[in-house]
N, CA, C and O atoms as a MOPAC input file, in Angstrom:
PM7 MOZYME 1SCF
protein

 N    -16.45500 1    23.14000 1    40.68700 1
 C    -16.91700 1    23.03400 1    39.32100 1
 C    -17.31800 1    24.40000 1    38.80000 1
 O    -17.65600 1    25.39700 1    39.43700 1
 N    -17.21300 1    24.22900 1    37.61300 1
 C    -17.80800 1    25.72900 1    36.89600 1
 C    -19.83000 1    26.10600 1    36.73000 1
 O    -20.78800 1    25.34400 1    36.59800 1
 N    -19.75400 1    27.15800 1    36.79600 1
 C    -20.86100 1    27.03900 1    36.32300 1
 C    -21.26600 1    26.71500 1    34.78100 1
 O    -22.38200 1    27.19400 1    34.57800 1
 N    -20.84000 1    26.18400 1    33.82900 1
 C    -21.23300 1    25.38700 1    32.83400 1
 C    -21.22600 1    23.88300 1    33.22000 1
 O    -22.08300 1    23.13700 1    32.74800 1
 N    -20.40700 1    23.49200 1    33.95100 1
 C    -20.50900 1    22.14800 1    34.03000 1
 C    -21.95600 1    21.84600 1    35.22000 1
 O    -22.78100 1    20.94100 1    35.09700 1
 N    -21.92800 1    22.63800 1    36.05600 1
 C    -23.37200 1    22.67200 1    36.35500 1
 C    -24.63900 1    23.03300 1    35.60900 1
 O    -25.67100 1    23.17500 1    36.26500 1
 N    -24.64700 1    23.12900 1    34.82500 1
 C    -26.12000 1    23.72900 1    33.62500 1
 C    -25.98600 1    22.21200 1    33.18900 1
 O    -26.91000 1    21.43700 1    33.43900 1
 N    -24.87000 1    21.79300 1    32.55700 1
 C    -24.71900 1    20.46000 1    31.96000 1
 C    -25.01900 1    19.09800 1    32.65800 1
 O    -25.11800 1    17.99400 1    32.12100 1
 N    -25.14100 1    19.42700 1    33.98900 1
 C    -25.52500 1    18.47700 1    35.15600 1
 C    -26.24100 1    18.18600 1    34.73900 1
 O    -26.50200 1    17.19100 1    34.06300 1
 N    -27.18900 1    19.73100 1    35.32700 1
 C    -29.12100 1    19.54500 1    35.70800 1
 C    -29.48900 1    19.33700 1    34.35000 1
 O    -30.40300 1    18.51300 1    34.37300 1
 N    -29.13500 1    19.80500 1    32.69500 1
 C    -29.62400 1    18.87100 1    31.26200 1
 C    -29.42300 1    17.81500 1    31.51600 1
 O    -30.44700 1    17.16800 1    31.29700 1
 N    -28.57600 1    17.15600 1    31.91100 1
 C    -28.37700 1    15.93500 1    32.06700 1
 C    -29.80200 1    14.91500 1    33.03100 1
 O    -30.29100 1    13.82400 1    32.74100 1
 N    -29.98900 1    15.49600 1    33.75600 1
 C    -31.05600 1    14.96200 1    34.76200 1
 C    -32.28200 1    15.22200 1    34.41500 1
 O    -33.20300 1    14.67900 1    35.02600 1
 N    -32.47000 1    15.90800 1    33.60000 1
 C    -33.98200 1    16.58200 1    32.79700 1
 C    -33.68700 1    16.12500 1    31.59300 1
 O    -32.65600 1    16.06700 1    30.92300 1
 N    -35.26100 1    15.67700 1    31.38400 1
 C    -35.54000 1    15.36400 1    29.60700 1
 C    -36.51100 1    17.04900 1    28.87500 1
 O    -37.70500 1    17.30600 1    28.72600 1
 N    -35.30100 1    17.78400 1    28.61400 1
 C    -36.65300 1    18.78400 1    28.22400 1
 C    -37.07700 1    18.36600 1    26.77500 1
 O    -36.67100 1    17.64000 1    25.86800 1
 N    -38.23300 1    19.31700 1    27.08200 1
 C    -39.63100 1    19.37300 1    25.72700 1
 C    -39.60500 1    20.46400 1    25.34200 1
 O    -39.13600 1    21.42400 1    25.95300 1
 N    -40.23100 1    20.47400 1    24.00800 1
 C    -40.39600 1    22.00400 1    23.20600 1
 C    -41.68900 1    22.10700 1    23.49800 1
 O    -42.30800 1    21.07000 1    23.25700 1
 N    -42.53000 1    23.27000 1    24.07200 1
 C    -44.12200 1    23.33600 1    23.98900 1
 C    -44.28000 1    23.78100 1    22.66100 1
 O    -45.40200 1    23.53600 1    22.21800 1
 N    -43.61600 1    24.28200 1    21.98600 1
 C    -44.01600 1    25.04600 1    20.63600 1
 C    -42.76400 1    24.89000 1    19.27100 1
 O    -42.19200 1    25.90900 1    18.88300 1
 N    -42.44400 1    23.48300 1    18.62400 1
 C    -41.80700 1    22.86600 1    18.09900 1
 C    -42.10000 1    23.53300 1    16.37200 1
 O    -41.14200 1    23.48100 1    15.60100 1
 N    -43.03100 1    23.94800 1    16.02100 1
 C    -43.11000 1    24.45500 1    15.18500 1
 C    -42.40000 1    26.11700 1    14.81000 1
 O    -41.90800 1    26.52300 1    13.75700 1
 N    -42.57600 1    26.75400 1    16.01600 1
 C    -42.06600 1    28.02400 1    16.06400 1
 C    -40.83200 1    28.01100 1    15.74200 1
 O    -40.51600 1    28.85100 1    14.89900 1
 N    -39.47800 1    26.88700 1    16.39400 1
 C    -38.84700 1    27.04600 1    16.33300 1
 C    -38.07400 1    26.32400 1    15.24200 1
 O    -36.85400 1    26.28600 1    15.08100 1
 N    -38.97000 1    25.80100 1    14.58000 1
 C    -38.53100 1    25.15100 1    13.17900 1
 C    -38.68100 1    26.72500 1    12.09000 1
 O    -38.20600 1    26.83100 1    10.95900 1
 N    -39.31300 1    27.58700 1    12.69400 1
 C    -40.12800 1    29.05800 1    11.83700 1
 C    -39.12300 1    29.56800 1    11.68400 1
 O    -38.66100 1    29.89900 1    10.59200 1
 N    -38.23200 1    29.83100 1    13.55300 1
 C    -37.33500 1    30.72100 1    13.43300 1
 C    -35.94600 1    30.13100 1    12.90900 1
 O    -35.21300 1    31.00800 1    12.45300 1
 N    -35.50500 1    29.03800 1    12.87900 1
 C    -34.71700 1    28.23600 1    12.09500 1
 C    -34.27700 1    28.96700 1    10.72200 1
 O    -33.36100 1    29.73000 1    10.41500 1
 N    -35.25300 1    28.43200 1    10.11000 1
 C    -35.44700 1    28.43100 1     8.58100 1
 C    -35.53300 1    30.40600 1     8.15400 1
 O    -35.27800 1    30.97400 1     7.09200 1
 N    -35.94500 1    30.91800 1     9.35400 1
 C    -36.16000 1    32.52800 1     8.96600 1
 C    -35.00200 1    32.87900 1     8.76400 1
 O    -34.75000 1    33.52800 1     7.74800 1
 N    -33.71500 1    32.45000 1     9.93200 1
 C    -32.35600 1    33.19600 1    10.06800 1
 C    -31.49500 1    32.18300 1     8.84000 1
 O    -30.31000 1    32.46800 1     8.66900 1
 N    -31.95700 1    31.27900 1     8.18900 1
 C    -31.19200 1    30.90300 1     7.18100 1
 C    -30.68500 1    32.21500 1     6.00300 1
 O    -31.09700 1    33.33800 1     6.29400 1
 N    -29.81100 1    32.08700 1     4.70300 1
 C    -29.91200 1    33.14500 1     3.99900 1
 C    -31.06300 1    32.85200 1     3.09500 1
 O    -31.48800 1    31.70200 1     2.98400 1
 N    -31.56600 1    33.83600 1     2.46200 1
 C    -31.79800 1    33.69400 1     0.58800 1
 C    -31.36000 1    32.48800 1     0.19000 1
 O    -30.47400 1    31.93300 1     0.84000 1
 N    -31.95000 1    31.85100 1    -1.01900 1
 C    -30.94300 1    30.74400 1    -1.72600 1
 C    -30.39300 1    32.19700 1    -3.12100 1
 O    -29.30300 1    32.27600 1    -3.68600 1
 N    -31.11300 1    32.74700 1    -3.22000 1
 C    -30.36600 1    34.04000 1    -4.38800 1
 C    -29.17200 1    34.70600 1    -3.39900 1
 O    -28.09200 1    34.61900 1    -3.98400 1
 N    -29.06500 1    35.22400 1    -2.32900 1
 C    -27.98300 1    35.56800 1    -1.84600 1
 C    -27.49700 1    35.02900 1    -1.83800 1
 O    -26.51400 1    35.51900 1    -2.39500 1
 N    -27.09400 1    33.26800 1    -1.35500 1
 C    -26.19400 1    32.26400 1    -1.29000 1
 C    -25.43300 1    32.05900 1    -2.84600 1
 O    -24.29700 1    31.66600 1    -3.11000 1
 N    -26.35200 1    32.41600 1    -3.57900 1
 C    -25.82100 1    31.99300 1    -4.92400 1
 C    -25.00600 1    33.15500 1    -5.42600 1
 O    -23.80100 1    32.92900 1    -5.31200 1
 N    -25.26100 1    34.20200 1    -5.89100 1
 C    -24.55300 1    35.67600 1    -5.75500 1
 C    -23.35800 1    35.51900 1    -5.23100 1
 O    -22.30600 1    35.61800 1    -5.86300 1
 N    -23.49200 1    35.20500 1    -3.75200 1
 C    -21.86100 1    35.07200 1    -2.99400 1
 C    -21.25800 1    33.60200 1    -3.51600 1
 O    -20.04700 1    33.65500 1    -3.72800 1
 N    -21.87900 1    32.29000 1    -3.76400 1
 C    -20.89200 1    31.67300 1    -4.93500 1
 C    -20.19000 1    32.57600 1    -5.92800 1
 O    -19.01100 1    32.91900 1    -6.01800 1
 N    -21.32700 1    32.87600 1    -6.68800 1
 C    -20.71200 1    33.42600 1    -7.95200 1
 C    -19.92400 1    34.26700 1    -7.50300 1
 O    -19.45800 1    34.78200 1    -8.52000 1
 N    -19.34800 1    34.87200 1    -6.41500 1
 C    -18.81500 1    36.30100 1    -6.25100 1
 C    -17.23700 1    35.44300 1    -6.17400 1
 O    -16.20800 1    35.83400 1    -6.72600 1
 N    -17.36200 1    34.38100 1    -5.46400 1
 C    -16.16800 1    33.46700 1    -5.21400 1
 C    -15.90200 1    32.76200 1    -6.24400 1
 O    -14.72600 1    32.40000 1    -6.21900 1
 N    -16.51100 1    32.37200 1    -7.21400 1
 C    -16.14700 1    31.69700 1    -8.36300 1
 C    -15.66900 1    32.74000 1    -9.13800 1
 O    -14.94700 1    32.19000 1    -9.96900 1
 N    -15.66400 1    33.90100 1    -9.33300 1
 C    -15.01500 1    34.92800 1   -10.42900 1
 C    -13.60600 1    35.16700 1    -9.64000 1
 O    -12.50300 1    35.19200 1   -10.18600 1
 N    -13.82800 1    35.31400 1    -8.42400 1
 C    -12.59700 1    35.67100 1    -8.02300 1
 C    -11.27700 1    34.37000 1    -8.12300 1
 O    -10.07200 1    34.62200 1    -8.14300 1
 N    -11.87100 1    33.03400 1    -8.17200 1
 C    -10.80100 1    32.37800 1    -8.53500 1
 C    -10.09100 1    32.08800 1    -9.70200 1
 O     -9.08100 1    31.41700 1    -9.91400 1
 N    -11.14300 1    33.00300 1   -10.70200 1
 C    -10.89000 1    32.90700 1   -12.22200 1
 C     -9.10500 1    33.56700 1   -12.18500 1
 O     -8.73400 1    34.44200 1   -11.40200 1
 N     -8.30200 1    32.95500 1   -13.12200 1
 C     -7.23900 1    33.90900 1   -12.98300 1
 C     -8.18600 1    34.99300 1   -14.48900 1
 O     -9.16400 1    34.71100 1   -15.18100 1
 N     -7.14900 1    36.40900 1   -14.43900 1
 C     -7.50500 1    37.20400 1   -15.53400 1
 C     -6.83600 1    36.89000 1   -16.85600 1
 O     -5.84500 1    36.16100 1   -16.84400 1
 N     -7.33000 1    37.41600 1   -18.07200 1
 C     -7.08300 1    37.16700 1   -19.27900 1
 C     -5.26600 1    37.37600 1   -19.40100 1
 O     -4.34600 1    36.70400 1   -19.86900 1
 N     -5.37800 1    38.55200 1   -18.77200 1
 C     -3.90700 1    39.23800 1   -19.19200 1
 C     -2.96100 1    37.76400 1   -18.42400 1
 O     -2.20600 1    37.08800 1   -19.12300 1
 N     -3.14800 1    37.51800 1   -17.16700 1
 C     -2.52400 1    36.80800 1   -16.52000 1
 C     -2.10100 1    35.08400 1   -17.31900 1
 O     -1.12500 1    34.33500 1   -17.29600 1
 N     -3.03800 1    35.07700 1   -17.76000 1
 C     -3.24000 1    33.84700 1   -18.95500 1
 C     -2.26300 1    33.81000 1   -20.29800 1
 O     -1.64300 1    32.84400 1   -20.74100 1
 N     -2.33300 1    35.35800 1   -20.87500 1
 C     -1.19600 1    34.95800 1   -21.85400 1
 C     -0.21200 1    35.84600 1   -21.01100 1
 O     -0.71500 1    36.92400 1   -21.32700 1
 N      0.65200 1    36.13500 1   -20.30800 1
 C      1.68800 1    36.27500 1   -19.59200 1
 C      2.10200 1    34.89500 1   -19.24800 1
 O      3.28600 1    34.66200 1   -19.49000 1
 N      1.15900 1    33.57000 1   -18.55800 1
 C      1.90500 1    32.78500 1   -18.31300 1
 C      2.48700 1    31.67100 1   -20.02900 1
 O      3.50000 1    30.99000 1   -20.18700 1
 N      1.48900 1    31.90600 1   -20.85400 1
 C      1.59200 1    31.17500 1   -21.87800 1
 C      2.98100 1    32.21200 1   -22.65400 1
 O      3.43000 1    31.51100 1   -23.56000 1
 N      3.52200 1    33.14900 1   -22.62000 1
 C      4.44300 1    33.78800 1   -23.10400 1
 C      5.76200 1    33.18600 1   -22.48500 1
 O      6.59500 1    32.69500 1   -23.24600 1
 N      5.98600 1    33.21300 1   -21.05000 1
 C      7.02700 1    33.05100 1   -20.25900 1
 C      6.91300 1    31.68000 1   -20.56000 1
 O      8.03300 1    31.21600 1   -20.77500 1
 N      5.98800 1    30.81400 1   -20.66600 1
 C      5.98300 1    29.45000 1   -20.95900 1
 C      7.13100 1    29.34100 1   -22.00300 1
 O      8.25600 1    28.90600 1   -21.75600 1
 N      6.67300 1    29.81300 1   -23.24700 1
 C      7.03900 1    29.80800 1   -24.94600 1
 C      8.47300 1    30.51300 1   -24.47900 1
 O      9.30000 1    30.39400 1   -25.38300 1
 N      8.94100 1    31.14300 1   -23.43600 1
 C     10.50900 1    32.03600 1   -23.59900 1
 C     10.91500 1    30.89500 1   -22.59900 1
 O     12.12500 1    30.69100 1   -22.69700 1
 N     10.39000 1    30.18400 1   -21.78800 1
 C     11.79700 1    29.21600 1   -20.80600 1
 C     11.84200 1    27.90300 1   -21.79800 1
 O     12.72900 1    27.10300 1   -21.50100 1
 N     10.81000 1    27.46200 1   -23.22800 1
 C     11.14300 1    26.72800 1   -23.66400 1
 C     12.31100 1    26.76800 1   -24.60800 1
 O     13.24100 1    25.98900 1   -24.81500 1
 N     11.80300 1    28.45300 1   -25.34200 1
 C     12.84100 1    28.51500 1   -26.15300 1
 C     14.13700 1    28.76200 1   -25.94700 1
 O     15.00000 1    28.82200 1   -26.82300 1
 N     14.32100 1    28.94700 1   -24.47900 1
 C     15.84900 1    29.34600 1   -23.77300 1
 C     16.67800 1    28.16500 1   -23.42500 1
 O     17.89700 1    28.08000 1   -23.57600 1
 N     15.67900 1    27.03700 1   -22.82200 1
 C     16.31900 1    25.64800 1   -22.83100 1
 C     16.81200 1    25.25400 1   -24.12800 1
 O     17.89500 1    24.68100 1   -24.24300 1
 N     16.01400 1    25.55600 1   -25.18800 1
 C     16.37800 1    24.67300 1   -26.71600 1
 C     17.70100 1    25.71100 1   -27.14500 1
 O     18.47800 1    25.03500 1   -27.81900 1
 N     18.14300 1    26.92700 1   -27.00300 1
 C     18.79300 1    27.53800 1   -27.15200 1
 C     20.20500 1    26.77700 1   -26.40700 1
 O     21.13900 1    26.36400 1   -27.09400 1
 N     20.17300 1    26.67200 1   -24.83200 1
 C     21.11900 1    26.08600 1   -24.49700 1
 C     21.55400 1    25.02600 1   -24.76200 1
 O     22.73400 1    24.68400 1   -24.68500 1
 N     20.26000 1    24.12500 1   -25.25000 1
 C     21.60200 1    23.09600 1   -25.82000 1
 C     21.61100 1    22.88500 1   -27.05800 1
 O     22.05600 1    21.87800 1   -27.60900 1
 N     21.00800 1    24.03100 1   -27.68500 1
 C     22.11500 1    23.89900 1   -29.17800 1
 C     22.98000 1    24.78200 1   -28.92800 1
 O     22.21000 1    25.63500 1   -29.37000 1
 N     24.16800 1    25.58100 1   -28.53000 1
 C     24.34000 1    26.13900 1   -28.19500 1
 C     26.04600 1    24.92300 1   -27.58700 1
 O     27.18000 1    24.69700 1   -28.00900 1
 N     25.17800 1    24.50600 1   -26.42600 1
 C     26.23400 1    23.62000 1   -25.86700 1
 C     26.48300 1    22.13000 1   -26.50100 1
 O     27.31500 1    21.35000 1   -26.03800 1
 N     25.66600 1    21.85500 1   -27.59700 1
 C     26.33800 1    20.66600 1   -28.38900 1
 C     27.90300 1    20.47700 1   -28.95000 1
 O     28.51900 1    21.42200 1   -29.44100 1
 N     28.39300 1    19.31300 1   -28.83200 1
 C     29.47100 1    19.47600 1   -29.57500 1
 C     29.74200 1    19.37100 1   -30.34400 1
 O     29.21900 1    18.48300 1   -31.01800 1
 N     30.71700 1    20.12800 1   -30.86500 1
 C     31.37400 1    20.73700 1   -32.23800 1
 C     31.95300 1    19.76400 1   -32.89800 1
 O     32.72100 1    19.02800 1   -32.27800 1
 N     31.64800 1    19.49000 1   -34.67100 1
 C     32.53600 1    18.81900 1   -35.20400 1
 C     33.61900 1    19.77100 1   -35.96300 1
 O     33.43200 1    20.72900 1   -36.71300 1
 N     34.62100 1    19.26100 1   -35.57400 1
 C     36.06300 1    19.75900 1   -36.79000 1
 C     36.58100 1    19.09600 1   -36.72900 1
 O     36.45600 1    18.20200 1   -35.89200 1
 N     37.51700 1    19.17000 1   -37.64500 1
 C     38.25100 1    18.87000 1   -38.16200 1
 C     39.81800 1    18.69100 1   -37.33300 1
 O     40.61300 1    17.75800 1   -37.45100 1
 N     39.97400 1    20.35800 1   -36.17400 1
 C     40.97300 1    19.95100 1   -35.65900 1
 C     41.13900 1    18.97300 1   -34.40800 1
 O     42.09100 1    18.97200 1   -33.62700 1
 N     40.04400 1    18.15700 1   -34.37700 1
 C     40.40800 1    16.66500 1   -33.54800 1
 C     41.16500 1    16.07700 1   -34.30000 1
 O     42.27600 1    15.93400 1   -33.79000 1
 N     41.04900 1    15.57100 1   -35.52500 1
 C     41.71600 1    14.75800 1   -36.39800 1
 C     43.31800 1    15.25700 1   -36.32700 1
 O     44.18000 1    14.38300 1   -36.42000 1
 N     43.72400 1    16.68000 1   -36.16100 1
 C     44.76200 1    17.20500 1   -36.22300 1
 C     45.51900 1    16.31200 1   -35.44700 1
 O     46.62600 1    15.91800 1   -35.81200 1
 N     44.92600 1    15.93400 1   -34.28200 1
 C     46.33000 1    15.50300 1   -33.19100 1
 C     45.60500 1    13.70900 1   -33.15200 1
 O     44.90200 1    13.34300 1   -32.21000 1
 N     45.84500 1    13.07100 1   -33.97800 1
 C     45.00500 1    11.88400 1   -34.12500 1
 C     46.18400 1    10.91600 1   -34.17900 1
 O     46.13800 1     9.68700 1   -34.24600 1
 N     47.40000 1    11.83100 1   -34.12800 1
 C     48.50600 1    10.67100 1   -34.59800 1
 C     48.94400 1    10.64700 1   -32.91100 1
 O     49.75900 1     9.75500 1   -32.67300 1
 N     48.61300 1    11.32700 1   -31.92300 1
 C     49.34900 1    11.19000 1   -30.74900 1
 C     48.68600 1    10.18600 1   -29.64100 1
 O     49.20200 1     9.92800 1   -28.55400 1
 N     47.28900 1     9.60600 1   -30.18400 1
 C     46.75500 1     8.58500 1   -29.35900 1
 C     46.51100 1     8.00100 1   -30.25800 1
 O     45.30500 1     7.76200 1   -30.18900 1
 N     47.13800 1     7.35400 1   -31.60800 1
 C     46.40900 1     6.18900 1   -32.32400 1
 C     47.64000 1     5.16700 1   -31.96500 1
 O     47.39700 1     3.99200 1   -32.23800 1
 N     49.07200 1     5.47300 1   -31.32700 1
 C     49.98900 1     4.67300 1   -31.03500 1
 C     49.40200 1     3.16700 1   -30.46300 1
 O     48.59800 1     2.95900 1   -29.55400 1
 N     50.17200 1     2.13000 1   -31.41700 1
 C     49.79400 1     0.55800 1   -30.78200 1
 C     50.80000 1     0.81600 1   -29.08100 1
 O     51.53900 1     1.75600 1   -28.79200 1
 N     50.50200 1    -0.18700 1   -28.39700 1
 C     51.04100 1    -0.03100 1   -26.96200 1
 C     52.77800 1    -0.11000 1   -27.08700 1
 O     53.59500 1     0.63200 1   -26.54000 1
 N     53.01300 1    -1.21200 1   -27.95300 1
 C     54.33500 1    -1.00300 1   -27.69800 1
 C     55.20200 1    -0.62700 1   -29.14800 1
 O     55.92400 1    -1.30600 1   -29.87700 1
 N     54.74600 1     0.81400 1   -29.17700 1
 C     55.35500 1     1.68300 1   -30.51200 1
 C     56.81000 1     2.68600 1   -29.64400 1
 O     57.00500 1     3.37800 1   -28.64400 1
 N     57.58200 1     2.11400 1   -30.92900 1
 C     58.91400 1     3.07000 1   -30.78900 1
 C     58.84300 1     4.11800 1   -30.78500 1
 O     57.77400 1     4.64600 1   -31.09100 1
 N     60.06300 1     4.95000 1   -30.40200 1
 C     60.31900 1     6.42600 1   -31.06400 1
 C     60.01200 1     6.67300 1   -32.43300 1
 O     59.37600 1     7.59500 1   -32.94500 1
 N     60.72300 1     5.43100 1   -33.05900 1
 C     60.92200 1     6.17600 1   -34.07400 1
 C     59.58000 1     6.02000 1   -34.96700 1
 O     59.32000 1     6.71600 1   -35.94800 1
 N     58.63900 1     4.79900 1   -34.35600 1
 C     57.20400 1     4.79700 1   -35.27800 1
 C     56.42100 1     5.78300 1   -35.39200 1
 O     55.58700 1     6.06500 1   -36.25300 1
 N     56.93000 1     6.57000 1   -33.94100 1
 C     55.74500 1     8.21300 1   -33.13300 1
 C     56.35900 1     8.93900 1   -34.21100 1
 O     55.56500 1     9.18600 1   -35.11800 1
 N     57.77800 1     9.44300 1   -34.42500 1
 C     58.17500 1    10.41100 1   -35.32400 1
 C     57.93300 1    10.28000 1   -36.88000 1
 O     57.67400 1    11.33400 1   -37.46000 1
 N     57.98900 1     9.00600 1   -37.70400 1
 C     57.03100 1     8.79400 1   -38.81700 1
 C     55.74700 1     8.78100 1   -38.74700 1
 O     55.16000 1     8.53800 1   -39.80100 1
 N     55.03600 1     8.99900 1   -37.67900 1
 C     53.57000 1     9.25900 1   -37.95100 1
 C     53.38800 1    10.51400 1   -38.35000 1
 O     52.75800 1    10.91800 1   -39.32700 1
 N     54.11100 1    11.25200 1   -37.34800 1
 C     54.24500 1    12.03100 1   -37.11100 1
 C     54.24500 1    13.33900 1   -38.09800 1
 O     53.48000 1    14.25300 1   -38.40800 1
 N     55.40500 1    12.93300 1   -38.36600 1
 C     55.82600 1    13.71800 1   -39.98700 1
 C     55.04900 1    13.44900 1   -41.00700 1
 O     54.84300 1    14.31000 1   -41.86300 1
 N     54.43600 1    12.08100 1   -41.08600 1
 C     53.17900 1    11.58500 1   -42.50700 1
 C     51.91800 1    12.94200 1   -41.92300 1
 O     51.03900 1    13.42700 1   -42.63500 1
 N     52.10100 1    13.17000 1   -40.98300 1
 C     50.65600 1    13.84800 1   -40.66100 1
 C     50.57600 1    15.32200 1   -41.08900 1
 O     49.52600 1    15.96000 1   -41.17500 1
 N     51.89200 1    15.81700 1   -41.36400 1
 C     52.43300 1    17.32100 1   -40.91200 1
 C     52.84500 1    17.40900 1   -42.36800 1
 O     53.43700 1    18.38400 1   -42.82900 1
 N     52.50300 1    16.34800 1   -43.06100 1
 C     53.46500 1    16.38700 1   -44.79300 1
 C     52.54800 1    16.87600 1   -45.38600 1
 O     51.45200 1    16.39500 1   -45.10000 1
 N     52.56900 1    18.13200 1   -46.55700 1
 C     51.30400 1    18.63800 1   -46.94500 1
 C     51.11800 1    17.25200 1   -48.05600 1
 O     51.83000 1    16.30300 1   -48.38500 1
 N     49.68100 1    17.76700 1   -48.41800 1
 C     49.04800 1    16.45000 1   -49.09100 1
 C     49.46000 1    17.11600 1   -51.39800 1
 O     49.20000 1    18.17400 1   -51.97200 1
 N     49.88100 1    16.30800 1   -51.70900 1
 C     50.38100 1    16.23900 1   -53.27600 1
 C     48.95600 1    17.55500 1   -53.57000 1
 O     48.13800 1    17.61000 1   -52.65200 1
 N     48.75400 1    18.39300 1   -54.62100 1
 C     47.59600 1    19.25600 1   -54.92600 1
 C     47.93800 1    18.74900 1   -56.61200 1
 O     49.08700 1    18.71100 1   -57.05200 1
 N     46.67600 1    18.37000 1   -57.44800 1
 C     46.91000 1    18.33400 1   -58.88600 1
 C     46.83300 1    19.86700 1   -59.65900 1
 O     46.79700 1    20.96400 1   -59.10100 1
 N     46.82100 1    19.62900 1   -60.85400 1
 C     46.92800 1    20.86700 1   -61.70200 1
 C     45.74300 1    21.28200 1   -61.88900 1
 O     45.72300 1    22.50600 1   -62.02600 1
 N     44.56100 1    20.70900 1   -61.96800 1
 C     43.19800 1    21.01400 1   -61.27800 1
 C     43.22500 1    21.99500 1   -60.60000 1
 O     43.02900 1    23.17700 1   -60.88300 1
 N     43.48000 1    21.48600 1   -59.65200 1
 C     43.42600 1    21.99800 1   -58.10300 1
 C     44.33200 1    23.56100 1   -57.87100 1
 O     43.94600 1    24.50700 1   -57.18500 1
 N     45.38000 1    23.49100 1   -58.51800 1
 C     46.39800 1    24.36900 1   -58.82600 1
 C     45.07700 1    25.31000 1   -59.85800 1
 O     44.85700 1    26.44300 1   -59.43100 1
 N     44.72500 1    25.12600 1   -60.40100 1
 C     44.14000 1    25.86600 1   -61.50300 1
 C     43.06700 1    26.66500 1   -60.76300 1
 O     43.22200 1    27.87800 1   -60.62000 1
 N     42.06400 1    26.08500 1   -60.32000 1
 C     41.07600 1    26.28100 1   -59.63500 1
 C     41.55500 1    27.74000 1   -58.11400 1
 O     40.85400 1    28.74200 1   -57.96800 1
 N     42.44100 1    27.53600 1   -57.49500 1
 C     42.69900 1    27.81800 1   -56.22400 1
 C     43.45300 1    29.34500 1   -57.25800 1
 O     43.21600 1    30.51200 1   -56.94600 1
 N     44.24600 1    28.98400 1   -58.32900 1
 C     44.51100 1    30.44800 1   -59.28300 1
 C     43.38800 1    31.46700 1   -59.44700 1
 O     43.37800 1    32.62000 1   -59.01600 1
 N     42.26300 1    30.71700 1   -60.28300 1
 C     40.89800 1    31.25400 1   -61.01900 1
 C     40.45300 1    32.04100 1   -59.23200 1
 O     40.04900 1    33.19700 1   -59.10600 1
 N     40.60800 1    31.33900 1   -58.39400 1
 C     39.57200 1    31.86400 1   -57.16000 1
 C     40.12100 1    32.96400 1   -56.58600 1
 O     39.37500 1    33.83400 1   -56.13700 1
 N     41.00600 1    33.04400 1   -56.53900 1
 C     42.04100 1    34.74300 1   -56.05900 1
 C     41.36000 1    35.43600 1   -56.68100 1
 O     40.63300 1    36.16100 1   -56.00200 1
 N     41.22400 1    35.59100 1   -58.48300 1
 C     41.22400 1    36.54300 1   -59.11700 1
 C     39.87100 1    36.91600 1   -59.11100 1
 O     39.50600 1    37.92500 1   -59.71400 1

């Protein structure tokens, strides 16, 4: 056996007593800290977990730039309306069992310029000039 497990014996077999129970309640309480030092070293640990000012609006900046970079991407990646979908509108509007020759009259109705009035003629003149 070790010699600790022998010290732990002979406590074991003895009931000791304090002759002087007060003293050592004295020296107790002496080697405690300050309650003002204890508090000081809070406070010393509570500032240090503060983050700093600067650090505060740095994160509120980068905040405001990854929001506005997301909203950027998807306007950005929305899709587009035009017009040239409609362009090729005659090559999947076919009923299932359409002829040749129904595909080639669509075809041509689509590609036929559209009648312009004298209006229109007038107007498209005035705008050149």
């Amino acid at each position: 056996m070790t010699q600790i497990d022998d010290i732990l014996d002979r406590l074991q077999g003895q009931m000791p007593t304090l002759d002087n129970p007060e003293e050592m309640v004295d020296t107790i309480m002496a080697s405690l800290p300050d309650v003002k030092t204890v508090d000081i070293q809070a406070h010393a640990l509570d500032a240090q977990k503060k983050p700093s000012a600067m650090l505060i609006a740095l994160r509120t900046i980068t905040s405001a730039a990854a929001i506005l970079l997301i909203g950027l991407f998807f306007y950005v990646n929305q899709p587009m309306k035009t017009e040239a979908q409609n362009a090729y509108a005659y090559t999947t509007d076919f009923p299932r069992r359409s002829t040749l020759e129904n595909m080639y009259t669509r075809y041509t109705q689509a590609n036929q310029p559209k009648p312009i009035s004298y209006t229109q003629i007038k107007r498209m003149l005035y705008a050149k000039n």
